[in-house]
N, C-alpha and C positions, 0 to 999 in steps of 0.2 A: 831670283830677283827679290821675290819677299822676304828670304831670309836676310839679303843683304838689307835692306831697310828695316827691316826688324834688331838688326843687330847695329844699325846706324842710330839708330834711335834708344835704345836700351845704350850705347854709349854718352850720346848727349846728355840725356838724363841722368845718367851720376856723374859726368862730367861739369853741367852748368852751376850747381849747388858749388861746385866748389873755386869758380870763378869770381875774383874781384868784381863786383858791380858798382863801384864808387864812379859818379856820373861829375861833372867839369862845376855842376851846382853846388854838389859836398863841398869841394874843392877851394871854389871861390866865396863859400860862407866861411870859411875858418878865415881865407884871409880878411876880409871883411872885417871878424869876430877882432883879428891883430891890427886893426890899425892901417890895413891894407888896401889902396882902391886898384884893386887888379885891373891891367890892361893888358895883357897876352896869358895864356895859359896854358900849357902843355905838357905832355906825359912826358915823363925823361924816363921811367921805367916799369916795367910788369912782369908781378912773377905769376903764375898758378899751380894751383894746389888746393891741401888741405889750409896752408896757409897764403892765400894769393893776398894782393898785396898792387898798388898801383900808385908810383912817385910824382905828383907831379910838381911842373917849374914854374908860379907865378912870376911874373913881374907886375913890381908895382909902380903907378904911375908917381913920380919926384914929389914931397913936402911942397908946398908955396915957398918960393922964395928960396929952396933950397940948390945950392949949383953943384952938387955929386951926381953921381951916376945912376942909372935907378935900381933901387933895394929891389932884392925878389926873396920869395918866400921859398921853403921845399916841402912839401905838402904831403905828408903819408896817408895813404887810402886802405883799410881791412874793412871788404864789404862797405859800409856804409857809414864809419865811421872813420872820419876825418882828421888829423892832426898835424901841427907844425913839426918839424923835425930839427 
């Protein structure tokens, strides 16, 4: 039993360093940053790894006065740092 949690725990630990941790906050500053007032946000994908990695889907809510559909963003996430894609 101790082994097994010893050996649960020695996996988490170099396991979690190498997890995406970009939070829905990164996410919705970058749109923000574009001109973007997000009103839905969501992961469209995750990878893990040495290089994990987390996509996600803003939508933004429509211009004033504009009658299209509403723009959305696509959001790249490594760790903690955020980007349009």
């Amino acid at each position: 039993m101790r082994f097994a949690l010893l050996l649960s725990f020695l996996l988490w630990s170099t396991l979690a360093p190498t997890l995406a941790n970009a939070q829905q906050a990164e996410a919705r500053a970058v749109a923000v940053r574009n001109g973007c007032k997000p009103t839905k946000i969501e992961v469209s994908s995750q990878t893990v790894g040495s290089s994990a990695t987390i996509a996600y889907l803003v939508t933004c809510a429509p211009a004033a006065g504009a009658s299209a559909g509403q723009p959305s963003l696509r959001i790249l996430c490594r760790n903690r740092l955020c980007t349009t894609k």
